[in-house]
C-alpha positions as CSV (number, residue, x, y, z in Angstrom):
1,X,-30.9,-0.7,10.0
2,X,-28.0,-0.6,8.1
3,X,-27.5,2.0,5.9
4,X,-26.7,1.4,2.1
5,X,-25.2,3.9,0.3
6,X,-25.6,3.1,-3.4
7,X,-24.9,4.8,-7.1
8,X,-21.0,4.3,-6.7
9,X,-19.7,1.3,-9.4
10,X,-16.0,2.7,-10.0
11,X,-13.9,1.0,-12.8
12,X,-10.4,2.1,-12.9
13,X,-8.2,1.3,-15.8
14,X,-4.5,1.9,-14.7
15,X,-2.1,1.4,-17.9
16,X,1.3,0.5,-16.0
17,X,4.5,-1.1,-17.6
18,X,4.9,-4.9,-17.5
19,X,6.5,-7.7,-19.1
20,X,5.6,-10.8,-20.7
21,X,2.2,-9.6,-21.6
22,X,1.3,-11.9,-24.2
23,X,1.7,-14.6,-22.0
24,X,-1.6,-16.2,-20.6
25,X,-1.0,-19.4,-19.0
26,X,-1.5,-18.8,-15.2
27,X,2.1,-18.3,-13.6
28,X,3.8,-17.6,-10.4
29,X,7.4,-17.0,-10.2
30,X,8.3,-17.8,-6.5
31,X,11.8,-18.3,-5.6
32,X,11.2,-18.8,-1.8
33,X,8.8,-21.7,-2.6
34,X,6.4,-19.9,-0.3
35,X,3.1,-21.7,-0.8
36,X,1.1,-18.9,1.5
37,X,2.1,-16.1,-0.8
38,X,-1.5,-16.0,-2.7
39,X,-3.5,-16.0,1.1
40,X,-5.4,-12.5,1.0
41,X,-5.2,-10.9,4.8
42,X,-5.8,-7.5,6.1
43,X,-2.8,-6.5,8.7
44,X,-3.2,-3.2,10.4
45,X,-4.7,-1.6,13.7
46,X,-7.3,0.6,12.0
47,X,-7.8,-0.7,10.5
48,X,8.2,0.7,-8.9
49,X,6.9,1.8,-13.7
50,X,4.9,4.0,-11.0
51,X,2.1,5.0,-13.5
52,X,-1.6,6.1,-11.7
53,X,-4.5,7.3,-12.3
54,X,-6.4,10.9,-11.4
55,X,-9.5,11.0,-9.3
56,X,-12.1,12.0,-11.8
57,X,-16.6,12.8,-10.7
58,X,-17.5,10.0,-13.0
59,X,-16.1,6.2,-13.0
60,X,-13.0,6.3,-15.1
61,X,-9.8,7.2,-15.2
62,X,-6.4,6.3,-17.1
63,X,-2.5,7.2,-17.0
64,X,-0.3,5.1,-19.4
65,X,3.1,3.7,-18.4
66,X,5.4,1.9,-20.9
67,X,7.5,-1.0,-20.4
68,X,10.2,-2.3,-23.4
69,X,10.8,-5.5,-24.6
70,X,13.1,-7.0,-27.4
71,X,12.0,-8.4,-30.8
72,X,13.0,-11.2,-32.8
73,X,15.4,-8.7,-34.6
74,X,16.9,-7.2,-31.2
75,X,15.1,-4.4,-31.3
76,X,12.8,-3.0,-28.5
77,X,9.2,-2.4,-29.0
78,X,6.9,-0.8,-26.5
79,X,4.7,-3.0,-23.9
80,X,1.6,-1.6,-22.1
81,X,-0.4,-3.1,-19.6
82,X,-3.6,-2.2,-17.9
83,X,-4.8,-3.3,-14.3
84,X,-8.7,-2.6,-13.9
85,X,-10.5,-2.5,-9.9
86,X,-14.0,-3.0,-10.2
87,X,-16.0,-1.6,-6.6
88,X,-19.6,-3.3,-6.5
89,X,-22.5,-0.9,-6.9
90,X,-23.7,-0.9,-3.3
91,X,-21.2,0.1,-0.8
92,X,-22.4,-0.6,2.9
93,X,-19.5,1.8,5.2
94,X,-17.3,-0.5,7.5
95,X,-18.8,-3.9,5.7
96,X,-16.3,-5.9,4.0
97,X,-16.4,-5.7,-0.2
98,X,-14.8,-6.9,-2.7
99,X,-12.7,-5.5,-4.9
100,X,-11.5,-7.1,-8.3
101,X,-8.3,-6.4,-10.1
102,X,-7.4,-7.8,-13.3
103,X,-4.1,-7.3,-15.1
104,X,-3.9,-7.3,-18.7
105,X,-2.2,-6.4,-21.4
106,X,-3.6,-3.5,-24.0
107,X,-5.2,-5.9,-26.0
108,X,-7.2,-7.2,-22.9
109,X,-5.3,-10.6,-22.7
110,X,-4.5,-11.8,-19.1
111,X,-1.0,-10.8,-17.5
112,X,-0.9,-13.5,-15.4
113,X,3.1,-14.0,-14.6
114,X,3.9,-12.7,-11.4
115,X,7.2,-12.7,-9.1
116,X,6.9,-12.7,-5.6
117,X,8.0,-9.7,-3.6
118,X,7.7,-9.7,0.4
119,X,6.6,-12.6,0.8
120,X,3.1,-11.5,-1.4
121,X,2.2,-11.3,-5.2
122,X,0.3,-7.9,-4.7
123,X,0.2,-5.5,-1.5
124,X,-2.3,-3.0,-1.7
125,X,-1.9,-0.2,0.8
126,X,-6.0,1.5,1.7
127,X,-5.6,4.9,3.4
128,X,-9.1,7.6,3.9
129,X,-8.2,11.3,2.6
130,X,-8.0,12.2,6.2
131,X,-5.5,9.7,6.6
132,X,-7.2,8.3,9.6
133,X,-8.2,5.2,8.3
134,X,-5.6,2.5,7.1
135,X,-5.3,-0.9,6.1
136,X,-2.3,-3.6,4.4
137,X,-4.5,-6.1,2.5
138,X,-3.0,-8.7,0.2
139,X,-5.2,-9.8,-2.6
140,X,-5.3,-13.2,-3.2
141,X,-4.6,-14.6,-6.9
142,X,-7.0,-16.3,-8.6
143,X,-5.4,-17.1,-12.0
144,X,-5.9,-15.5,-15.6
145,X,-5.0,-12.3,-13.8
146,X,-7.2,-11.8,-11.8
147,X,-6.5,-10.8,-8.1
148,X,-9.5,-10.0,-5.2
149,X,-9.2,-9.0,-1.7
150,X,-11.9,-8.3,0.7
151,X,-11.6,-4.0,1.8
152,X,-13.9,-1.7,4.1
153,X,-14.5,1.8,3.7
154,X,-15.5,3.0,7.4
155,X,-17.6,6.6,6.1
156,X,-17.9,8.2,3.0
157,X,-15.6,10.4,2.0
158,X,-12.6,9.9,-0.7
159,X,-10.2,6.7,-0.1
160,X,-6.6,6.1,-2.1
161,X,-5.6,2.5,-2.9
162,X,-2.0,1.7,-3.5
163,X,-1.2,-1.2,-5.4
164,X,2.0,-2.4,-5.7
165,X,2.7,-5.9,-7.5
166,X,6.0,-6.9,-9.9
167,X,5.1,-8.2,-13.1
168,X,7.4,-11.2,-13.7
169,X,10.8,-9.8,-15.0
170,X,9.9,-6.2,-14.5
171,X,10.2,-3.4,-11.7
172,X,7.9,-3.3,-8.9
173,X,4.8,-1.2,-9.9
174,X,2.8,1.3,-8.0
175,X,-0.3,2.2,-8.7
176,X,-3.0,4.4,-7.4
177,X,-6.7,4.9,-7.7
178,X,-8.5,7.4,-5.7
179,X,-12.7,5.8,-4.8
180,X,-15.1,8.4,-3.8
181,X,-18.0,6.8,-1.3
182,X,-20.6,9.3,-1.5
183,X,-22.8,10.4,2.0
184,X,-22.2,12.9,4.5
185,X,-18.5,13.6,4.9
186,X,-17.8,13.0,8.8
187,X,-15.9,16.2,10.4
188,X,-12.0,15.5,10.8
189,X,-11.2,14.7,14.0
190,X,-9.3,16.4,16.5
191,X,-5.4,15.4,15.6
192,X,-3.3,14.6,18.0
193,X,0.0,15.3,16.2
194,X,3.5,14.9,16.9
195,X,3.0,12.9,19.4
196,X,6.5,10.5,19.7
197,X,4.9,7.7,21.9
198,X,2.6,5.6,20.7
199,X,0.9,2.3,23.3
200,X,-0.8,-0.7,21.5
201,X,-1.9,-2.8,24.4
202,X,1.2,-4.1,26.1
203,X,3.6,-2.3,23.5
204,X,5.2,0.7,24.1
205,X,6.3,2.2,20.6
206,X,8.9,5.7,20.6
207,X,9.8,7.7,17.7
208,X,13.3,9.0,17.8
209,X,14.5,11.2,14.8
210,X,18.2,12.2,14.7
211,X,17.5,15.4,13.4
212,X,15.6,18.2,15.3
213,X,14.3,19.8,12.1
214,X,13.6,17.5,9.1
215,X,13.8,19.5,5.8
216,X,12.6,18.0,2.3
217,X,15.3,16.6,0.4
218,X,17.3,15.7,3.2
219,X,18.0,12.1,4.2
220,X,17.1,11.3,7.9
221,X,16.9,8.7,10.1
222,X,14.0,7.1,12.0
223,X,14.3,5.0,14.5
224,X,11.4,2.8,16.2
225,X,11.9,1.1,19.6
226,X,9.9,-1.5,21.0
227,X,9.1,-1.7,24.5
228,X,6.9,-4.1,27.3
229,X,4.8,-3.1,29.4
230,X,7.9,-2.9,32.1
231,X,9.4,-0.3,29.6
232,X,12.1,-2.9,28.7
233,X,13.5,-3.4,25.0
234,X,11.9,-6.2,23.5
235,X,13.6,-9.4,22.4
236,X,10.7,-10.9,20.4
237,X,10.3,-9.2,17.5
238,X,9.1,-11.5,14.3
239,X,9.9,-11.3,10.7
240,X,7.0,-9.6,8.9
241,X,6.9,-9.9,5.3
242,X,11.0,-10.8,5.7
243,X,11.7,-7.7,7.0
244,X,11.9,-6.4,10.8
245,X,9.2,-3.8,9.8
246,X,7.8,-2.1,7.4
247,X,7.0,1.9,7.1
248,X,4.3,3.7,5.0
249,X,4.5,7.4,4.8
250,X,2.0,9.4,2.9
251,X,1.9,13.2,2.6
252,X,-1.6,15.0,4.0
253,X,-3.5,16.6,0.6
254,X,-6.8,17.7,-0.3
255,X,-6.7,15.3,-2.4
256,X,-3.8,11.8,-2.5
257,X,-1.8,11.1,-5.1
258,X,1.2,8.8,-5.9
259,X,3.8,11.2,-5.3
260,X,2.5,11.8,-1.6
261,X,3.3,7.9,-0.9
262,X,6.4,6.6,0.6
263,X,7.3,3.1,1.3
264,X,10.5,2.4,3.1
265,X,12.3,-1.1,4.4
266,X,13.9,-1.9,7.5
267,X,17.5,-1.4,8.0
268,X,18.8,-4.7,9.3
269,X,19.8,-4.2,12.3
270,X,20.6,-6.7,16.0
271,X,19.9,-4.0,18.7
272,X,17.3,-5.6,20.6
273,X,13.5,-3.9,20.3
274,X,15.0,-1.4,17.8
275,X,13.4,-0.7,14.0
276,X,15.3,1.5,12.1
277,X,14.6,3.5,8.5
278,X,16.4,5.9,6.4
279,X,14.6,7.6,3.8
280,X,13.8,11.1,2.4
281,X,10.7,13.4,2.3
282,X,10.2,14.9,-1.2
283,X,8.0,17.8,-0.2
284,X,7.6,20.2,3.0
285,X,3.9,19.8,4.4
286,X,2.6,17.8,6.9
287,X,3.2,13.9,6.6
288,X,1.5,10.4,8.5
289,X,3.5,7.5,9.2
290,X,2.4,4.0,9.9
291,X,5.4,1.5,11.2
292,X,4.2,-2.2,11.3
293,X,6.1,-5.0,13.1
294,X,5.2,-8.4,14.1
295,X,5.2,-9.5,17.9
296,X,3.4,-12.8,19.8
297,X,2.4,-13.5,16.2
298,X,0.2,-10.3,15.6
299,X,0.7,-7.7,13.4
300,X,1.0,-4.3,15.5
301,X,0.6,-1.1,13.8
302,X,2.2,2.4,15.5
303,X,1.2,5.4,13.6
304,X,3.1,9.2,13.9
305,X,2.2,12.2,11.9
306,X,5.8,14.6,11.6
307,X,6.1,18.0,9.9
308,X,8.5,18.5,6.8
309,X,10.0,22.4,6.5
């Protein structure tokens, strides 16, 4: 019998800068023409305004972020927007649920003017506390706003949801909301860190660093190659999401936040079977990095956790 785990409806109001907010005719600002853009899909193994909200006991919580715009007179005057995630009240762990978001402006009028970035309107990055679980999901729009995606939460425990979606004409926005499943906590799991090989079926996945000791602050350069099963580079490596591959970093805490999240693009780069990043590491702590690439049309994930001095 499955157990359902109820008493959990969260509703998260995020206040996060965007433009055009008094517009409400359903929009999508596309430049690629990409008609597959508003497709919802989960891609993962286990599976930037930068306002977000605080993980709170009860089923709200708010942070502001201000966007500007001009008046008729050329001045500027202050735009806020809100995105709300609704969770339904019954939560059934590793069943598929969906999750609402609706943009809007402070009145509660539909945002609904969106460009394109990646290929997607909105990614939204799902990660457990533990940082064992973790998923890419893309909602799919559904006009006036309104964006759903289907998500699982594999045990209770406290999950972090990054959203990141561009208003049309503004920065890319991040936002965060932390969702606490209630139930018995499973124990963490024995972590097999530092590890700089990683195999996903017939994909051989190294993690080369250029420096022996990475120190916060300090650019440094990752490097991912891609081997077969005969421990040769690999020559078929597919866009994913117009990019070689993508990174995710997030920082280990008792409890996530936005400032523990990093998201970092592919260098572009011809060396065959070869993925390379440069980015920086705020903070010294302990950090978890998931590295996604696209090969014999599947998504692969290859996950590393690294320690910042």
């Amino acid at each position: 019998m499955k157990r359902i785990i109820t008493g959990i409806f969260v509703t998260v109001i995020l206040l996060v800068s965007a433009g055009c907010s008094s517009e409400v005719k359903d929009e999508v600002t596309n430049n690629n023409n990409n008609n597959n853009n508003n497709q919802s899909k989960t891609e993962g193994n286990n599976e930037n305004t930068k306002p977000v909200s605080k993980s709170v006991s009860k089923k709200m919580s708010e942070h502001q972020g201000h966007s500007t715009d001009k008046t008729q007179d050329g001045s500027k005057k202050q735009i806020v927007t809100q995105a709300k995630l609704n969770v339904p009240k019954e939560v059934t762990p590793n069943q598929p649920i969906n999750l609402a978001i609706n943009i809007q402006d402070q009145a509660g009028k539909p945002v609904s003017k969106f460009d394109v970035f990646q290929e997607k309107l909105m990614h939204l990055i799902v990660v457990s506390n533990d940082l064992e679980h973790f998923d890419h999901l893309h909602p799919e729009y559904k006009k006036n706003g309104r964006f759903e995606v289907n998500a699982k939460f594999p045990h209770p425990g406290e999950y972090a949801l990054f959203s990141d979606y561009k208003p049309a004409g503004q920065t890319e926005t991040v936002s965060l909301v932390n969702v606490n499943v209630p139930g018995t906590v499973p124990l963490p799991k024995s972590l097999s860190k530092y590890e700089k090989t990683k195999i996903i079926s017939d994909t051989k996945v190294n993690l080369n660093i250029d420096k022996e000791k990475i120190k916060a602050g300090e650019d440094v350069n990752l490097t991912f190659e891609i081997k077969d099963k005969n421990n040769q580079a690999v020559k078929d490596i597919q866009p994913y999401l117009g990019e070689k591959g993508h990174l995710v970093i997030i920082k280990g805490s008792s409890v996530l936040s936005k400032s523990d999240y990093i998201h970092a693009h592919s260098i572009k780069d011809d060396a065959d079977g070869k993925v390379k990043f440069y980015t920086k590491f705020p903070q010294s702590g302990t950090y978890k990095m998931w590295m996604q690439f696209k090969r014999n049309g599947e998504i692969k994930t290859a996950d590393f956790w690294i320690n910042v001095e």
